[in-house]
N, C-alpha and C positions, 0 to 999 in steps of 0.2 A: 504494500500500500504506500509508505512513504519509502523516496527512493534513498541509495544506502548511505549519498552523500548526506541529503539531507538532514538523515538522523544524525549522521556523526557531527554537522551543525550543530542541532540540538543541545546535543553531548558536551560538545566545547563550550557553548553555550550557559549550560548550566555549572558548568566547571568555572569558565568565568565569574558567573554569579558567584557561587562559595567562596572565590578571591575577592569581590569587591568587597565582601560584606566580612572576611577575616581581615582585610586591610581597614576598613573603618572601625573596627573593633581595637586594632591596634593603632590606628591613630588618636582614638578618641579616650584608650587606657580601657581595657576588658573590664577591670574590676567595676570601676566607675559607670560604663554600660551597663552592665550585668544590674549595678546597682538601679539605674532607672527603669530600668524595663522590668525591674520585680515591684517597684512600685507605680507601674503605668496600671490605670484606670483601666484595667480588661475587661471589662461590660460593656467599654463604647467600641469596643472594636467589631461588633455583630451589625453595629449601626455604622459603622463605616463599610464594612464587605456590601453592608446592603446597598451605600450610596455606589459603590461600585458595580451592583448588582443592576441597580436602575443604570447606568452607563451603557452598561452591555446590551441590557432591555433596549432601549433606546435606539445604541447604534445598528443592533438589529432591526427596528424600525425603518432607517435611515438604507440597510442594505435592503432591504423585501421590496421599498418604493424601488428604488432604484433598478431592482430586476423588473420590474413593470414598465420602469423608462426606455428601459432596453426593448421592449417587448413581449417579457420570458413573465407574461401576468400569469401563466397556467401553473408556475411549479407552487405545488400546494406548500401551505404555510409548517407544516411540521417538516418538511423536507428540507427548507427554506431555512425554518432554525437550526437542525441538526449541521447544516454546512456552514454555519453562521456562526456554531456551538465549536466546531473543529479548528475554523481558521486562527481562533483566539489562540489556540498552542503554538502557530507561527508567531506570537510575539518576539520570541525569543532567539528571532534568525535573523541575519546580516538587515539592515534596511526593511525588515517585515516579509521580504519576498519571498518568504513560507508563503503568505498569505495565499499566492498566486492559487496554494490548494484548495480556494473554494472552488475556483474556477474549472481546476479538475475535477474537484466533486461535481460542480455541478453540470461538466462533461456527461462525468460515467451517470449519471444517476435521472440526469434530463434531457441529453444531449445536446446541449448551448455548447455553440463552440466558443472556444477561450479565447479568441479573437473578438467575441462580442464582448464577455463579459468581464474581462483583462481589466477595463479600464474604471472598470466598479471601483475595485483596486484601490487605482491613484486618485479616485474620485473622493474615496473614503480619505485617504491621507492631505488632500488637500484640504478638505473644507475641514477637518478636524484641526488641521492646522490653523484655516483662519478663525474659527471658534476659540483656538488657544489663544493668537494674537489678540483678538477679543476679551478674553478673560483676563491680559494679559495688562491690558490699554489702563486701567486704571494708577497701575503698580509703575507702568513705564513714565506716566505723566508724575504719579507723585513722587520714584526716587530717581527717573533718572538714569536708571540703571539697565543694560542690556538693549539695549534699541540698536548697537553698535550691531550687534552678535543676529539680532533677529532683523531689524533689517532685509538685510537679501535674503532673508527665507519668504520674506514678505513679498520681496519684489520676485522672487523667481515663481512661489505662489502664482500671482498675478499674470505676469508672461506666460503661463502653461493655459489659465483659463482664457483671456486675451488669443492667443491665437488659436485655442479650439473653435473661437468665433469667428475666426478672421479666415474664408472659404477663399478667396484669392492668395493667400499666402497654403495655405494646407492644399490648393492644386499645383501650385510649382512644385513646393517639396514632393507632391504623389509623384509628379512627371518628369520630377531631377532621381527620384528612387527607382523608378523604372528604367535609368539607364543604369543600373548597380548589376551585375549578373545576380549576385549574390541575392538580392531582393528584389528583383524582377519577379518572378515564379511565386512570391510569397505576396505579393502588391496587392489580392483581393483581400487578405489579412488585414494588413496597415489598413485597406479603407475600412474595412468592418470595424474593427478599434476606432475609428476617426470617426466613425458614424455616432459609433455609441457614447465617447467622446463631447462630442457635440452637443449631443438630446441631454449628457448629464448637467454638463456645465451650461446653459441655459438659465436666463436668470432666476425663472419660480423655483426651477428642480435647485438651484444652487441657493436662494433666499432660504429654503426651506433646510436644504441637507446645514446650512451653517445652521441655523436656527435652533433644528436638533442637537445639533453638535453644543453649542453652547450648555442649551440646559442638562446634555448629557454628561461633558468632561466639567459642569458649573456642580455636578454633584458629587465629581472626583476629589475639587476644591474644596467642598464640606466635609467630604469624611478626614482631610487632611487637614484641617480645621478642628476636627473634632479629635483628632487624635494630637493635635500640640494642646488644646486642652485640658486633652488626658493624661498627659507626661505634666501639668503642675500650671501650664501660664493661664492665665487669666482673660477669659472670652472678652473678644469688644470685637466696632467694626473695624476700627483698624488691624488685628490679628485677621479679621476675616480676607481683607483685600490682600495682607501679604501672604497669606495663607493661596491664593486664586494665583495672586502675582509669581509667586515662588514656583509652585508647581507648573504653571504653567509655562515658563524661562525652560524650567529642567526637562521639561518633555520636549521642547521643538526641539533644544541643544541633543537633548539626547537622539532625537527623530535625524538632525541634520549629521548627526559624529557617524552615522549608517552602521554604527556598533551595534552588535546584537543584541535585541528589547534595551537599546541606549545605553545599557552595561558600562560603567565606570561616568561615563558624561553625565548622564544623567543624577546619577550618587554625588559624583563632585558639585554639582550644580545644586544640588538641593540643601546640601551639607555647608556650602558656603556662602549661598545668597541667606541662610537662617543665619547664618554669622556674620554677615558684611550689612543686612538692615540692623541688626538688634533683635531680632525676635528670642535670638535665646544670645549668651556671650559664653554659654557653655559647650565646646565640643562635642563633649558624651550625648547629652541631650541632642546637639543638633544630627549627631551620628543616628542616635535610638530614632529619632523621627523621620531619619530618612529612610533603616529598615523597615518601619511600620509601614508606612506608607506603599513603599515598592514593595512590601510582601500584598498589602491590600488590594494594589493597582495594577502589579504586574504578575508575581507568581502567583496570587489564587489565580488570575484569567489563565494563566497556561494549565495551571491544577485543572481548574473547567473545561478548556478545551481539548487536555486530553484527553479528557473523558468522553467528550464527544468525536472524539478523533476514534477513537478507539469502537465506541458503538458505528458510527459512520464507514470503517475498516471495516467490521464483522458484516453490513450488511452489504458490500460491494463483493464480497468473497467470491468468489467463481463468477464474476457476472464480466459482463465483455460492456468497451464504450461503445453510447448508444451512435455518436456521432464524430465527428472527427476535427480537429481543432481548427 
């Protein structure tokens, strides 16, 4: 089911993990960690899996329209979860491009060629992106900080939507790829991508998919909120925006570093923006807050996904693809 590179991704992957999170342990003094995290509030962390739980809900939302944009309105809604349920265990692969396996899922199992539905994909990572930049905007106005770094995530953002719209610029390129030997043969491809493409990035389907995105990755920012909280600081709105501001810096940076599920980028970012605003002036603590979080936001979604990875494996077992990519 998954091919043999990909799991050893995986593998390294999560190998990685166990280094990020032993090296912030040793930077932040074990004991000292140890110590916060035996006195962290464990009753709110069901309420934080949950806000990450609505996230998922959500973004799955956001993927089921999108197979409608495409066309693909028949593939029924439990089918539609389960492949939705799987792709989340690609978190944890170079730039997400695990993820590509919905696309084969939803090959083998409805026969959508992955040429239509490829660009669900980057459809997904962009507008979730501008939803961060969004969540982002308050944090960047009042300290200041990071606009350098996100910036050209912003403008390359923009350029990818921008000429999906721009149909005289996407025929030259089609008719400059046609003299490629190498991509001539495959040219019906690239348009089907460019089609679907298109119908995403469109401005209701894009007004909307950011829309979701916001209240979806706006309730990542709550349970991260609620879990500095729950290590000792004291709620206000100020804690809430740097709480939205912070997470949301450490997920593009970690999105743009193309490290796997953002692995070390992402940790250093979270761990150092709690200590360059003030939210905490303690290491350990900002250390402790940055595993809670990444186990809530990152490793339970692979937990999840491979579960449905795994049900999704058993039920394609001897069956052949319905369609061809």
């Amino acid at each position: 089911m998954i091919p043999g590179d990909l799991r050893r991704a995986m593998l390294l992957s999560v190998g990685l993990g166990i280094l990020v999170i032993l090296g912030l342990g040793v930077l932040a003094d074990v004991p000292r960690l140890l110590s916060i995290l035996r006195q962290f509030a464990w009753q709110i962390l069901p309420a934080a899996l949950s806000l990450t739980g609505l996230n998922y809900v959500l973004r799955f939302v956001k993927w089921h329209y999108y197979l409608r944009v495409i066309g693909e309105s028949d593939v029924p809604l439990d089918q539609s979860a389960l492949i939705f349920t799987a792709g989340l265990s690609m978190a944890i692969t170079p730039a997400k491009i695990g993820e590509l396996l919905k696309s084969y899922l939803l090959l083998q199992r409805h026969g959508t060629p992955i040429s239509s539905s490829a660009p669900i994909i980057v459809a997904e990572r962009l507008t979730d992106g501008v939803a961060m930049l969004l969540l982002a905007s308050a944090g960047l106005v009042t300290y200041g900080v990071g606009w350098q770094m996100l910036a050209p995530i912003a403008i390359a953002i923009g350029a990818v939507i921008v000429v999906s719209q721009h149909h005289t610029v996407i025929h030259r390129g089609l008719r400059l790829a046609e003299r490629v030997p190498i991509v001539a043969p495959r040219i019906h491809h690239l348009e089907d991508a460019i089609q679907s493409a298109r119908a995403l990035f469109q401005t209701r389907n894009l007004l909307l998919a950011v829309g979701i995105g916001v209240i979806s990755w706006g309730g990542e920012a709550m349970a991260f909120y609620l879990i500095l909280i729950a290590l000792g600081l004291p709620p206000s709105p100020v804690l809430a925006v740097q709480a939205a501001f912070i997470l949301a810096v450490a997920s593009l940076l970690g999105a743009a570093s193309m490290l796997p599920g953002g692995l070390a980028a992402a940790e250093s970012s979270l761990t150092g923006l709690l200590l360059l605003l003030g939210v905490t002036h303690d290491p350990a603590l900002a250390a402790a807050a940055t595993l809670l979080i990444r186990f809530a936001t990152l490793w339970f979604g692979v937990a999840v996904g491979t579960i449905g990875l795994i049900v999704a494996a058993s039920g394609l077992a001897g069956t052949d693809a319905k369609g061809a990519a």
